[in-house]
PDB file of N, CA, C, O and CB in Angstrom:
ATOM      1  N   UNK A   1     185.453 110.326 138.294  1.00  0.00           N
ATOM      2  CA  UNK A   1     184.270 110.004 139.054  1.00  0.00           C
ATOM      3  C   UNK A   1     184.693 109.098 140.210  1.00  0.00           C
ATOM      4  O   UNK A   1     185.672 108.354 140.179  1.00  0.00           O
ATOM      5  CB  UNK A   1     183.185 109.327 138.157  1.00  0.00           C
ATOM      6  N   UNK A   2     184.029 109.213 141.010  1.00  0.00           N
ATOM      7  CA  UNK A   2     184.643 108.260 142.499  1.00  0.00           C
ATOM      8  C   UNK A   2     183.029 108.199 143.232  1.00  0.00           C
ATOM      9  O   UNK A   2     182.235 109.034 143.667  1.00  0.00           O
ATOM     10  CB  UNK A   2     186.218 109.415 143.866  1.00  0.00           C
ATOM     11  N   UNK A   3     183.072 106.538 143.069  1.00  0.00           N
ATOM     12  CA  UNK A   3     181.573 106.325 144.023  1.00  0.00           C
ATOM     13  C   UNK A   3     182.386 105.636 145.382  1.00  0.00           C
ATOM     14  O   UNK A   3     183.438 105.004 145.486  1.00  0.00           O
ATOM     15  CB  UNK A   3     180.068 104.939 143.128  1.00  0.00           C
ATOM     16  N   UNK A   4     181.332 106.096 146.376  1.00  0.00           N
ATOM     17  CA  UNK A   4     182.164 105.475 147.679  1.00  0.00           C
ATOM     18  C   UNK A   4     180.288 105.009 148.475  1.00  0.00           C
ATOM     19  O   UNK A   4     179.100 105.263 148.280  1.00  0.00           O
ATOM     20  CB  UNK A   4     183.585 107.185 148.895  1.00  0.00           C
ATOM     21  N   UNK A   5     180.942 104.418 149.154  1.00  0.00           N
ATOM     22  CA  UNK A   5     179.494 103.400 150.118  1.00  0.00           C
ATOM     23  C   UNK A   5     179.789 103.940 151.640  1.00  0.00           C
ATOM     24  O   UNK A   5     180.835 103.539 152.150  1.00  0.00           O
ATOM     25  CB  UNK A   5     179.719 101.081 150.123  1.00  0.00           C
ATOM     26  N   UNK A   6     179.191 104.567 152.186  1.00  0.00           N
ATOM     27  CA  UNK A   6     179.285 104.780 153.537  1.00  0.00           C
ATOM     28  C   UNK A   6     178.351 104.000 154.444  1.00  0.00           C
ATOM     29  O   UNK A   6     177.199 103.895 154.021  1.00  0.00           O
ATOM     30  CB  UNK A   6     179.118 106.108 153.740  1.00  0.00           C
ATOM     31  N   UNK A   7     178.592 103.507 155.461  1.00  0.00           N
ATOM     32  CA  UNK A   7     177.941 102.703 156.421  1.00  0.00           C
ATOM     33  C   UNK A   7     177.695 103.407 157.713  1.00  0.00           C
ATOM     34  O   UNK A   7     178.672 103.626 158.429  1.00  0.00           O
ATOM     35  CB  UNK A   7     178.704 101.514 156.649  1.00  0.00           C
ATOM     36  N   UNK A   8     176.444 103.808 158.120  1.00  0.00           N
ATOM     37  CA  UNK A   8     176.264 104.663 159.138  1.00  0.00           C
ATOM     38  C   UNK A   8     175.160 103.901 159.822  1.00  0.00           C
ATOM     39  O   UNK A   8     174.406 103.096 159.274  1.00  0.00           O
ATOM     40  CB  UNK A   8     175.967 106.145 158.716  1.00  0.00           C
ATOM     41  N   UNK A   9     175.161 104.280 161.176  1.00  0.00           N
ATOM     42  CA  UNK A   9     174.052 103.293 161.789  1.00  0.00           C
ATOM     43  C   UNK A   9     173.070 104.734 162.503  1.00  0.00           C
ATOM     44  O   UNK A   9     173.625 105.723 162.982  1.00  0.00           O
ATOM     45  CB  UNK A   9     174.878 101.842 163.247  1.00  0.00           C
ATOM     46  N   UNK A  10     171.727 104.575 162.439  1.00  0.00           N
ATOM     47  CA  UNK A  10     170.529 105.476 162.398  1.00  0.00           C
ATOM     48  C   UNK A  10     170.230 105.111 164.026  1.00  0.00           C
ATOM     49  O   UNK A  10     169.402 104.202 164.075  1.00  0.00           O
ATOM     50  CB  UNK A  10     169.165 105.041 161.083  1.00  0.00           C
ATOM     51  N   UNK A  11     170.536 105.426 164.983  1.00  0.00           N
ATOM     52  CA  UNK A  11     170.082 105.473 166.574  1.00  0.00           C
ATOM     53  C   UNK A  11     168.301 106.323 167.055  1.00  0.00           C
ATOM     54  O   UNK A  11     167.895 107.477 167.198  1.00  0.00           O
ATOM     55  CB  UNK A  11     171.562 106.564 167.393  1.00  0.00           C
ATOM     56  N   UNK A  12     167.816 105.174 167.139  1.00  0.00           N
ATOM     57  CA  UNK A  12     166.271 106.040 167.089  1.00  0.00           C
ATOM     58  C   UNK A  12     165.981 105.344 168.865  1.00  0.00           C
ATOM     59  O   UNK A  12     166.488 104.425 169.509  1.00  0.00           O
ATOM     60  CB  UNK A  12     164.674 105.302 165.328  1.00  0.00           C
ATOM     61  N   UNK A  13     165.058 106.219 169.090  1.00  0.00           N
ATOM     62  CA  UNK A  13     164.616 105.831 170.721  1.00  0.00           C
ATOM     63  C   UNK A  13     163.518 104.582 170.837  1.00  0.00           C
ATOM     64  O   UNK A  13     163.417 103.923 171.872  1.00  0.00           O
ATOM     65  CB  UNK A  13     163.799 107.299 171.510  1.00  0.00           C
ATOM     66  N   UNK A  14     162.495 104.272 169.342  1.00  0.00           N
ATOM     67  CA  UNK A  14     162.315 103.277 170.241  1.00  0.00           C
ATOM     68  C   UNK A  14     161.472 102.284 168.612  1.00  0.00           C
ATOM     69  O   UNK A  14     161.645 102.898 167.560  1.00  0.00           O
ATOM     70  CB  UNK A  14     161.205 103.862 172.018  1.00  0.00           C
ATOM     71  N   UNK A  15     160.653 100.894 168.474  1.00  0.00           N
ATOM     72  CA  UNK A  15     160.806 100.457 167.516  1.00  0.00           C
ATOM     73  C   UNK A  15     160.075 101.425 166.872  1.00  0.00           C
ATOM     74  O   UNK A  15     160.207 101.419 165.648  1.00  0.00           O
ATOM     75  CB  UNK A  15     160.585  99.221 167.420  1.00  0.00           C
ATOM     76  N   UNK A  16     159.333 102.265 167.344  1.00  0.00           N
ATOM     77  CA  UNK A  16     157.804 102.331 166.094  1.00  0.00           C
ATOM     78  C   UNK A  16     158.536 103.908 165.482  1.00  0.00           C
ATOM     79  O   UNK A  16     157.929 104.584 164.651  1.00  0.00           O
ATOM     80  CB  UNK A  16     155.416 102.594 167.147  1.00  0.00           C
ATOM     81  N   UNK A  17     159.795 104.295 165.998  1.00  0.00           N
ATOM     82  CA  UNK A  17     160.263 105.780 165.237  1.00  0.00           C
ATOM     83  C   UNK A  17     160.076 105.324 163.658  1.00  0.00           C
ATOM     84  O   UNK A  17     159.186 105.865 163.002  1.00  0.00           O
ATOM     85  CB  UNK A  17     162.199 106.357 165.621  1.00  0.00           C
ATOM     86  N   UNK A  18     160.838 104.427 163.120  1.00  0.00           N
ATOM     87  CA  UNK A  18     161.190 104.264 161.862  1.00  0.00           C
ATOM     88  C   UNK A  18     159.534 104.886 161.226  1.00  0.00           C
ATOM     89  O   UNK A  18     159.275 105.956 160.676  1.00  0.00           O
ATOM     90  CB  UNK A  18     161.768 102.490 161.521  1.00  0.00           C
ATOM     91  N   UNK A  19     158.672 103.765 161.563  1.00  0.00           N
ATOM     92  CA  UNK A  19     157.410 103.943 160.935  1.00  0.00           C
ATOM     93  C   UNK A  19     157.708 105.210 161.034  1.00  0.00           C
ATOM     94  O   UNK A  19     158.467 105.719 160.209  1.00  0.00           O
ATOM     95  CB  UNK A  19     156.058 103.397 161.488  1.00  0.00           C
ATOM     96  N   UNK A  20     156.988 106.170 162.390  1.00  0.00           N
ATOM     97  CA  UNK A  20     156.419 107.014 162.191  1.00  0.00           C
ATOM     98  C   UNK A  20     157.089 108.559 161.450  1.00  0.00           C
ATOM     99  O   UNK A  20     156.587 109.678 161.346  1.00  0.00           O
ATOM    100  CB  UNK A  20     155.919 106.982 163.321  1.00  0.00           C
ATOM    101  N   UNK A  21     158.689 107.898 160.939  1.00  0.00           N
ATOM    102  CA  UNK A  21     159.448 108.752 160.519  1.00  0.00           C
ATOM    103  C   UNK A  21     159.250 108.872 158.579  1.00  0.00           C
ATOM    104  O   UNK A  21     159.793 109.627 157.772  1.00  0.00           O
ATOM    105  CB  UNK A  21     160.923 108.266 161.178  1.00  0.00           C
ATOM    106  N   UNK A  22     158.346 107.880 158.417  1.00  0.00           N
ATOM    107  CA  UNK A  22     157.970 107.514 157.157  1.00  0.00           C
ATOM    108  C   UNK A  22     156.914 108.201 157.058  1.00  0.00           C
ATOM    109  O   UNK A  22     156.680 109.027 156.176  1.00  0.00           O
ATOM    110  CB  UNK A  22     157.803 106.182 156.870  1.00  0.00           C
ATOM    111  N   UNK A  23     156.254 107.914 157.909  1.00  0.00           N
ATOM    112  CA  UNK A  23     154.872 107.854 157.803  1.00  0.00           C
ATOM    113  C   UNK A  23     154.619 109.806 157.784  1.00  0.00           C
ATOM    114  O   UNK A  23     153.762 110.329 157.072  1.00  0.00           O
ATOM    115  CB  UNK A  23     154.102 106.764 159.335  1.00  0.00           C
ATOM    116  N   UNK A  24     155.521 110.576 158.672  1.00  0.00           N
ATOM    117  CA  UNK A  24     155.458 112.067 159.269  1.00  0.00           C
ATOM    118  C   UNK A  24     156.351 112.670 158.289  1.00  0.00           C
ATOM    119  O   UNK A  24     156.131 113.647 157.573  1.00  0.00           O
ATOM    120  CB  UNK A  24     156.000 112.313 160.937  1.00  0.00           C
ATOM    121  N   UNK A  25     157.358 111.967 158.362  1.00  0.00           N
ATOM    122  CA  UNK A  25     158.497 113.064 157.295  1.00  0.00           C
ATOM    123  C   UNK A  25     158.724 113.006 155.800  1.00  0.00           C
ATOM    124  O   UNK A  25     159.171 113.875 155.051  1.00  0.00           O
ATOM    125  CB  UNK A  25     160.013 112.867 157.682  1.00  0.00           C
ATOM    126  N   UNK A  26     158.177 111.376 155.460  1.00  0.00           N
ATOM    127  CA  UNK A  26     158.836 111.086 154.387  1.00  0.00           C
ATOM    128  C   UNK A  26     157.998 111.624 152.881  1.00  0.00           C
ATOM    129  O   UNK A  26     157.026 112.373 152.978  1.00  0.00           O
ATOM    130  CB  UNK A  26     159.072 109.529 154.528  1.00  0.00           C
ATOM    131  N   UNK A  27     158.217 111.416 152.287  1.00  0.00           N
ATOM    132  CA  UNK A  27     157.349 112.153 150.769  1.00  0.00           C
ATOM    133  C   UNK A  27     156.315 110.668 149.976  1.00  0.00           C
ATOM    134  O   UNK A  27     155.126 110.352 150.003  1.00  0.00           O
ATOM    135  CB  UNK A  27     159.068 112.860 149.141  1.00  0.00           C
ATOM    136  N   UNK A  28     157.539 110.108 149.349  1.00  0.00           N
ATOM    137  CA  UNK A  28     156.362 109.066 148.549  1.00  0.00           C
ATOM    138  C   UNK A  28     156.162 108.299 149.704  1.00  0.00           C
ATOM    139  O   UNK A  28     154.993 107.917 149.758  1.00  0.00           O
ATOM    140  CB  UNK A  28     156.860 108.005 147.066  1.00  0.00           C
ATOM    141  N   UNK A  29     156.830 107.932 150.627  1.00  0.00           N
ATOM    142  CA  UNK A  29     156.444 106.791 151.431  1.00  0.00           C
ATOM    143  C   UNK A  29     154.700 106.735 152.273  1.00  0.00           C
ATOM    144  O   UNK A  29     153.811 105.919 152.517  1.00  0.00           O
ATOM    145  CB  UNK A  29     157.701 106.801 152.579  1.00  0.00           C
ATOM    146  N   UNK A  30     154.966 107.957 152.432  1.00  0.00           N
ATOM    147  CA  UNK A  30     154.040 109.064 153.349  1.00  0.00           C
ATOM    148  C   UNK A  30     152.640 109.065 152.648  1.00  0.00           C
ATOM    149  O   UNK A  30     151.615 108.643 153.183  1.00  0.00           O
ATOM    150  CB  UNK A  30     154.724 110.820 153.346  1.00  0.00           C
ATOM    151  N   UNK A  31     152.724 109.624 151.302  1.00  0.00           N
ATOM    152  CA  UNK A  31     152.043 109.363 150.710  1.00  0.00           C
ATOM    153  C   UNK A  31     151.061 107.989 150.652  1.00  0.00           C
ATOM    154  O   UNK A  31     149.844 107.863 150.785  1.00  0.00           O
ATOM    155  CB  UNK A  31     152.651 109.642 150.009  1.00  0.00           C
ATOM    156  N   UNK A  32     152.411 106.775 150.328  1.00  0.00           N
ATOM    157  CA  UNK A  32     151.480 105.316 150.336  1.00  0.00           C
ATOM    158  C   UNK A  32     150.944 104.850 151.280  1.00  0.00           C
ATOM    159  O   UNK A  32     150.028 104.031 151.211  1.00  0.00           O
ATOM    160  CB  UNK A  32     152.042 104.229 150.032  1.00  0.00           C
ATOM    161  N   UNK A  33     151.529 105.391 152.522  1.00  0.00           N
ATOM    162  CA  UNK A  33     151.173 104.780 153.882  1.00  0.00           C
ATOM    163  C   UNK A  33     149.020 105.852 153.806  1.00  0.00           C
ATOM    164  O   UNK A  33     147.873 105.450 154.003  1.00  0.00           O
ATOM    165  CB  UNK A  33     152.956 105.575 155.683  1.00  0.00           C
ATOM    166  N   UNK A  34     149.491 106.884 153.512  1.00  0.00           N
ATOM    167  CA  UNK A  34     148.386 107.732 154.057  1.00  0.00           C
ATOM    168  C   UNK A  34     146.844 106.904 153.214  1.00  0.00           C
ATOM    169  O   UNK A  34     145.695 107.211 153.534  1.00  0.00           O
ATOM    170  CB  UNK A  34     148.747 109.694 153.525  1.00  0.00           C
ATOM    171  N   UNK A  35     147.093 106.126 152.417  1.00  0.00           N
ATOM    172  CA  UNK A  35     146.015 106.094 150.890  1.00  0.00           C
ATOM    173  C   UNK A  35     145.611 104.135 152.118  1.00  0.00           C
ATOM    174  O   UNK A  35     144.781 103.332 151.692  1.00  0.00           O
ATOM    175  CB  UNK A  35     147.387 106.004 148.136  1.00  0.00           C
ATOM    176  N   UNK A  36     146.124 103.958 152.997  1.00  0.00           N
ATOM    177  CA  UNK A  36     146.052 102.059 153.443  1.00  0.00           C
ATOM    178  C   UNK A  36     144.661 102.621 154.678  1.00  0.00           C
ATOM    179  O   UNK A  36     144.470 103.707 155.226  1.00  0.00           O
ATOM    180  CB  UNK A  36     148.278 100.985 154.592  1.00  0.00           C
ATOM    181  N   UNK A  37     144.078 101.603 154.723  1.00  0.00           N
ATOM    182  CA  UNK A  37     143.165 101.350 155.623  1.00  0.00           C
ATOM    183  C   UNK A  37     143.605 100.948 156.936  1.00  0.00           C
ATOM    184  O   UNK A  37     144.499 100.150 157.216  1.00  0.00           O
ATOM    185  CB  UNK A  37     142.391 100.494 155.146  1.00  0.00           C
ATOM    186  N   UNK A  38     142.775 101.681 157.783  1.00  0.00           N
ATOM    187  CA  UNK A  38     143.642 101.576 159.300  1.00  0.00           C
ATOM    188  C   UNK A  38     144.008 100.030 159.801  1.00  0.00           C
ATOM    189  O   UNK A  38     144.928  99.733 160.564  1.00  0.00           O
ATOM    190  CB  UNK A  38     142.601 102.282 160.649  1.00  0.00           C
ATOM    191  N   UNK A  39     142.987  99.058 159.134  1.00  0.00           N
ATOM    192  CA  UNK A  39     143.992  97.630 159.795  1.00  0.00           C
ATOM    193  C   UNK A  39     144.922  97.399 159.334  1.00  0.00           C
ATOM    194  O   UNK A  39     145.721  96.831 160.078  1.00  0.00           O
ATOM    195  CB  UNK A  39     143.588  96.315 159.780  1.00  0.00           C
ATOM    196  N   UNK A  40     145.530  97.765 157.441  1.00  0.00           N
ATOM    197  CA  UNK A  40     146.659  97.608 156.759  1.00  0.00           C
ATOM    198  C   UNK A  40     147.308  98.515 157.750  1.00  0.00           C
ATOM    199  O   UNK A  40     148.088  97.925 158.497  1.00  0.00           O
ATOM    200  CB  UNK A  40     146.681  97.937 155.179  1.00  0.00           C
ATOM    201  N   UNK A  41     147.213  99.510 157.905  1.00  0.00           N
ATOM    202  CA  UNK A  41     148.491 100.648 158.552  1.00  0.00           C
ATOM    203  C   UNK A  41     148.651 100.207 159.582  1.00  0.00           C
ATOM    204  O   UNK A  41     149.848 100.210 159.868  1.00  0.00           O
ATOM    205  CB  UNK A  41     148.281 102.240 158.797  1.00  0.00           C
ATOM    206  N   UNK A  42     147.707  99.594 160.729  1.00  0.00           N
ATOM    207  CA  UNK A  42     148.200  98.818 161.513  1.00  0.00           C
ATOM    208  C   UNK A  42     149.357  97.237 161.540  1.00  0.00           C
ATOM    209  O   UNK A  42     150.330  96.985 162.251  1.00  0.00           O
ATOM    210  CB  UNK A  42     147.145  98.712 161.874  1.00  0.00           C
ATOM    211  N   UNK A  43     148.723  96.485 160.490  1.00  0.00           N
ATOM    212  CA  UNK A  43     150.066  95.464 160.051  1.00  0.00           C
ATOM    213  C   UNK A  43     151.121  95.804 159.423  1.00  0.00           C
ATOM    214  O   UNK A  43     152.192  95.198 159.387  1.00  0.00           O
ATOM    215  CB  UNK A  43     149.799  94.479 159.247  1.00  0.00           C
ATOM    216  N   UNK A  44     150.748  97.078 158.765  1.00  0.00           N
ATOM    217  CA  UNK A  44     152.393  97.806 158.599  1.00  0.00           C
ATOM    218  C   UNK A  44     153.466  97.944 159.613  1.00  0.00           C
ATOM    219  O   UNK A  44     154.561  97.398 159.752  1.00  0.00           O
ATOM    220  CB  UNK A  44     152.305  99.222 158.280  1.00  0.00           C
ATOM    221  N   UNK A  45     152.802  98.860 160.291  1.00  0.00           N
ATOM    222  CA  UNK A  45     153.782  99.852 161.703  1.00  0.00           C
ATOM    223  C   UNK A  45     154.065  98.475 162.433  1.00  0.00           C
ATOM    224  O   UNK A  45     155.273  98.420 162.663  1.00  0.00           O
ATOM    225  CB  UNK A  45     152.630 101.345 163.061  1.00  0.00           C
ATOM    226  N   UNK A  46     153.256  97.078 162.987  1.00  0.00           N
ATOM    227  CA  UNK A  46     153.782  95.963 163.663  1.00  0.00           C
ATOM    228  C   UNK A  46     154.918  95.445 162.934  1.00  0.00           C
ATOM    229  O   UNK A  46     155.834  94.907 163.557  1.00  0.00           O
ATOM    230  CB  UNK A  46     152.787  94.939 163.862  1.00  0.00           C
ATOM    231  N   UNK A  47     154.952  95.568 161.514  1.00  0.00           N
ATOM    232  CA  UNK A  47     155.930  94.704 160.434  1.00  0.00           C
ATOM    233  C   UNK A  47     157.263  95.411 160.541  1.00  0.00           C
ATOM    234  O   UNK A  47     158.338  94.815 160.599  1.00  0.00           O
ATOM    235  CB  UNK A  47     155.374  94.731 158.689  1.00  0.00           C
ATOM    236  N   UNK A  48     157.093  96.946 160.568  1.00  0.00           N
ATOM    237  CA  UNK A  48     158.177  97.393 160.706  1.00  0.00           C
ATOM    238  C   UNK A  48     158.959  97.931 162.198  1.00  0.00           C
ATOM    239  O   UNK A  48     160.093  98.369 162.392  1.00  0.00           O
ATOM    240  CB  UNK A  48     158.024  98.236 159.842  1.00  0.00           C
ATOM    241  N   UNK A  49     157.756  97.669 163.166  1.00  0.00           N
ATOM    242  CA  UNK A  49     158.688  97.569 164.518  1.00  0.00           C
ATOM    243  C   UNK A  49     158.924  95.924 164.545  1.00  0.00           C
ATOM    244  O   UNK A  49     160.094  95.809 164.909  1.00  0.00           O
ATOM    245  CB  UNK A  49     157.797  98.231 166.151  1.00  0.00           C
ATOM    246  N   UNK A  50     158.496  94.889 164.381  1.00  0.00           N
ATOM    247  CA  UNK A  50     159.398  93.799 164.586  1.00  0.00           C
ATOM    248  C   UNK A  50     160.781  94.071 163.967  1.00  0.00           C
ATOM    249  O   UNK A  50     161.779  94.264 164.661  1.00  0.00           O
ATOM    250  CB  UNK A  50     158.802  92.541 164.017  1.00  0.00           C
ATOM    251  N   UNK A  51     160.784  94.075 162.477  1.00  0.00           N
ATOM    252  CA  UNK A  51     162.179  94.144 161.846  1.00  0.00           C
ATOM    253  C   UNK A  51     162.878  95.032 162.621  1.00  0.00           C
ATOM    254  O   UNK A  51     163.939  94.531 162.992  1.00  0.00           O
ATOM    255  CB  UNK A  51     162.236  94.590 160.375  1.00  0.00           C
ATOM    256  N   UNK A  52     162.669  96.391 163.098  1.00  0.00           N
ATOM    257  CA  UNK A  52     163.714  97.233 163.976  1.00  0.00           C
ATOM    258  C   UNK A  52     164.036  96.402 165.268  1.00  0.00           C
ATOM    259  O   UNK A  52     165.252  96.499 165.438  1.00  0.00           O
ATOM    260  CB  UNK A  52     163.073  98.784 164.440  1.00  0.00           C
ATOM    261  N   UNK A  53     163.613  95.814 166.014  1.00  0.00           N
ATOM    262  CA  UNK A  53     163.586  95.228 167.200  1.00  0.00           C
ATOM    263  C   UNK A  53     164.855  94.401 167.269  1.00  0.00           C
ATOM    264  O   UNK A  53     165.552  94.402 168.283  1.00  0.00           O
ATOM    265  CB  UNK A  53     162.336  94.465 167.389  1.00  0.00           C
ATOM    266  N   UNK A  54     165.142  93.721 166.229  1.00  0.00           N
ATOM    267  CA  UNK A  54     166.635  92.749 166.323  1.00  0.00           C
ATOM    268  C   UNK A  54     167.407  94.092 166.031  1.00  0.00           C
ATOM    269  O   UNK A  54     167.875  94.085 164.893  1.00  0.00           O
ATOM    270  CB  UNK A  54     166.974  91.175 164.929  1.00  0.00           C
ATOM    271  N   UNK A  55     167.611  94.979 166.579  1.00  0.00           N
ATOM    272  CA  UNK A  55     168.501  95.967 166.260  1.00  0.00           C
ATOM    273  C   UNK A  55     168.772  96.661 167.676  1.00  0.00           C
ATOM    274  O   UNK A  55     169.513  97.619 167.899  1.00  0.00           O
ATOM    275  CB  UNK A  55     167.915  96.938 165.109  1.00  0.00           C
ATOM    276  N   UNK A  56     168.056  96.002 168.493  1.00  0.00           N
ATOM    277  CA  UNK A  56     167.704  96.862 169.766  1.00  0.00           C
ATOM    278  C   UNK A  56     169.397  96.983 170.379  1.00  0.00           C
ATOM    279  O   UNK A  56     170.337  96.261 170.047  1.00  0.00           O
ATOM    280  CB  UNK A  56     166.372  95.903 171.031  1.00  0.00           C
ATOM    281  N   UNK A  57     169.408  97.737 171.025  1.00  0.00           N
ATOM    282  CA  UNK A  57     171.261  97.841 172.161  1.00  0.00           C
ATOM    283  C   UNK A  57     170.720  98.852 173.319  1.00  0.00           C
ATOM    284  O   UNK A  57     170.318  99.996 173.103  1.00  0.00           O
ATOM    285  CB  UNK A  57     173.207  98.961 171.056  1.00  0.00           C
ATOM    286  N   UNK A  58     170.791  98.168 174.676  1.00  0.00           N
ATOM    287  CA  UNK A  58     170.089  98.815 176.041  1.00  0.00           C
ATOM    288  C   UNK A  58     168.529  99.340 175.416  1.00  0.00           C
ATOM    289  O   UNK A  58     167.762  98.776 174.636  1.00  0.00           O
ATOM    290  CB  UNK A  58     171.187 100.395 176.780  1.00  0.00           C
ATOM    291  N   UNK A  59     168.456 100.382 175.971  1.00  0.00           N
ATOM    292  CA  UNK A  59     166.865 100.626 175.838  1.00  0.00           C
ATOM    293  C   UNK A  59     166.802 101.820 173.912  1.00  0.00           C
ATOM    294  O   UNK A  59     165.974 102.730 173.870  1.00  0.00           O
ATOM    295  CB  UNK A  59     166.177 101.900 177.902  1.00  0.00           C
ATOM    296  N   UNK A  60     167.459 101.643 173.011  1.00  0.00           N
ATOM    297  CA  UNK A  60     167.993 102.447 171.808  1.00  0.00           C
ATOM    298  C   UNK A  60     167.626 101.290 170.874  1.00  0.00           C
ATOM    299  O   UNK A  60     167.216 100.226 171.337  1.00  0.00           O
ATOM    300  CB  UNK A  60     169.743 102.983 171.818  1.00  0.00           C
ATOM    301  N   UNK A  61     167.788 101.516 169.434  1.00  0.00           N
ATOM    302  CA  UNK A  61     167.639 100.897 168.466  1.00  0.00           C
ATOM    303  C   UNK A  61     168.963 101.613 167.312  1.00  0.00           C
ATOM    304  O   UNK A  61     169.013 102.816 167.053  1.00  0.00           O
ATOM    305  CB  UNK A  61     166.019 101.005 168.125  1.00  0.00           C
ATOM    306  N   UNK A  62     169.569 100.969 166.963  1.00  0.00           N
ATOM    307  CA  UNK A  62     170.766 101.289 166.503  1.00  0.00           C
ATOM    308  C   UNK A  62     170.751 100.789 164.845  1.00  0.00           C
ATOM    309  O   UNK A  62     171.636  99.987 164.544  1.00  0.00           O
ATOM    310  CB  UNK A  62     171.898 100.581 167.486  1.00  0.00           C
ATOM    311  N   UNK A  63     170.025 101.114 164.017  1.00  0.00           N
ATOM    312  CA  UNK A  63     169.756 100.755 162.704  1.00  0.00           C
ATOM    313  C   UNK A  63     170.857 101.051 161.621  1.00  0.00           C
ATOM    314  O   UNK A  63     171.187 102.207 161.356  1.00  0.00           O
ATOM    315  CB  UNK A  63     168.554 101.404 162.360  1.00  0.00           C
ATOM    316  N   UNK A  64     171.340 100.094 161.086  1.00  0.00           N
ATOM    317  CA  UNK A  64     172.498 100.151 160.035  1.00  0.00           C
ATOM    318  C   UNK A  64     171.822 100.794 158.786  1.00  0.00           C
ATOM    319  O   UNK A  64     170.674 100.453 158.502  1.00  0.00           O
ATOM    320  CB  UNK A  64     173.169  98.579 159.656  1.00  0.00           C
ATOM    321  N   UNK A  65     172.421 101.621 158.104  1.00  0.00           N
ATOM    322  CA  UNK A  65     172.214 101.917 156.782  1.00  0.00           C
ATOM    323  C   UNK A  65     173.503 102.469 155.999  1.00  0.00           C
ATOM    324  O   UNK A  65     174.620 102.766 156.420  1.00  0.00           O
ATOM    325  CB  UNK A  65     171.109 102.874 156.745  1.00  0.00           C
ATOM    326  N   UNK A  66     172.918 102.502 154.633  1.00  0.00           N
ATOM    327  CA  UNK A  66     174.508 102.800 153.774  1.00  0.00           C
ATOM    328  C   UNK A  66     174.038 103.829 152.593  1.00  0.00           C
ATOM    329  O   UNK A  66     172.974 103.859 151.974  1.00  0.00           O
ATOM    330  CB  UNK A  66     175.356 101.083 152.889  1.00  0.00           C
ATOM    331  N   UNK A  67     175.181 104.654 152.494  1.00  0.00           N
ATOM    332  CA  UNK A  67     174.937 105.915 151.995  1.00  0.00           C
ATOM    333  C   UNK A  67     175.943 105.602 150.581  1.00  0.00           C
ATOM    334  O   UNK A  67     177.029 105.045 150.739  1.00  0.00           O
ATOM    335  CB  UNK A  67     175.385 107.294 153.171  1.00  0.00           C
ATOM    336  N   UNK A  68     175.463 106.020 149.189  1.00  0.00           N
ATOM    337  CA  UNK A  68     176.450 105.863 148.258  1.00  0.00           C
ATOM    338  C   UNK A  68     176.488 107.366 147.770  1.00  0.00           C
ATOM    339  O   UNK A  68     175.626 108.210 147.524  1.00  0.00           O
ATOM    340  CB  UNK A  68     176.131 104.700 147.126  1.00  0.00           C
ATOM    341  N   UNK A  69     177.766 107.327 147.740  1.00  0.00           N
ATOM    342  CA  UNK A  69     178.639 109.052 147.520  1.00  0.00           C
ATOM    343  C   UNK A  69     179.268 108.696 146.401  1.00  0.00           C
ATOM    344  O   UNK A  69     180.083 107.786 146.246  1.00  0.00           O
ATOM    345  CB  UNK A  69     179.965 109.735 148.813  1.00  0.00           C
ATOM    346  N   UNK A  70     178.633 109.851 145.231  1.00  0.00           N
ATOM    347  CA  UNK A  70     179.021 109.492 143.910  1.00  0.00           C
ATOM    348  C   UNK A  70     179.361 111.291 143.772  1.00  0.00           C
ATOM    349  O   UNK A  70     178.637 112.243 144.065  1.00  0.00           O
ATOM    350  CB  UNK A  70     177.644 108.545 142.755  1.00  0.00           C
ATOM    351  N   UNK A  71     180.642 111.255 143.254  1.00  0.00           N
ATOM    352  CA  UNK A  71     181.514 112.562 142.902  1.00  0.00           C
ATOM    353  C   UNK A  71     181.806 112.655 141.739  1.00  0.00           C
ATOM    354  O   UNK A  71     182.236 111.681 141.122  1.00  0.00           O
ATOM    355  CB  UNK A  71     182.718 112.724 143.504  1.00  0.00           C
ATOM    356  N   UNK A  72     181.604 114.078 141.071  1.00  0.00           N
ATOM    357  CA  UNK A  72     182.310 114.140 139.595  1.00  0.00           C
ATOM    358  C   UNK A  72     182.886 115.618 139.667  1.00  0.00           C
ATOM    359  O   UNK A  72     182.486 116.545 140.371  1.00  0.00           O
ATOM    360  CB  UNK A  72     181.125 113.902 138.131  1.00  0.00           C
ATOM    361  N   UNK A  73     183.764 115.598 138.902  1.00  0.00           N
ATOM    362  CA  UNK A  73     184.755 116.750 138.890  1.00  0.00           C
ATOM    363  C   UNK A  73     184.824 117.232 137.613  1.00  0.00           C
ATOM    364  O   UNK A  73     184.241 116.402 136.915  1.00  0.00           O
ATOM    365  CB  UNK A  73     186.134 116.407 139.342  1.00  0.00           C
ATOM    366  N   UNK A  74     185.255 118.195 136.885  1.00  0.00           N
ATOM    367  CA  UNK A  74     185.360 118.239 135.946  1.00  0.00           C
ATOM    368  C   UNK A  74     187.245 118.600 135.538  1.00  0.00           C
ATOM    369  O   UNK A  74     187.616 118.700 134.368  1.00  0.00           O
ATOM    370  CB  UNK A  74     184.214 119.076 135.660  1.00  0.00           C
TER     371      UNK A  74
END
């Protein structure tokens, strides 16, 4: 078995992608977001474009994430 951690950084065009990549593509997330009342979904999408924002590089958002790669062979 061999687990490995990959570190990849997610380049989106601008803060509010993340949300709306949750909010449009994602399954359970999508789900929880859809069930909030429009002022909650509004302090959501602000909560999560601030946090993207310290990520900013020129006019891009360059978001770190990490991938764990777990292999088995027989």
């Amino acid at each position: 078995m061999s687990f490995q951690t990959h570190l990849v950084e997610w380049n989106v065009p601008t803060a509010r992608y993340l949300f709306e990549a949750e909010r449009d593509a994602g399954v359970r997330t999508a789900g929880l977001l859809a069930r909030q009342t429009s002022d909650r979904l509004d302090t959501i999408m602000r909560a999560i474009e601030n946090g993207v924002r310290r990520y900013a590089k020129g006019d891009r958002f360059i978001i770190p994430m990490a991938a764990h790669i777990i292999m088995i062979s027989k």
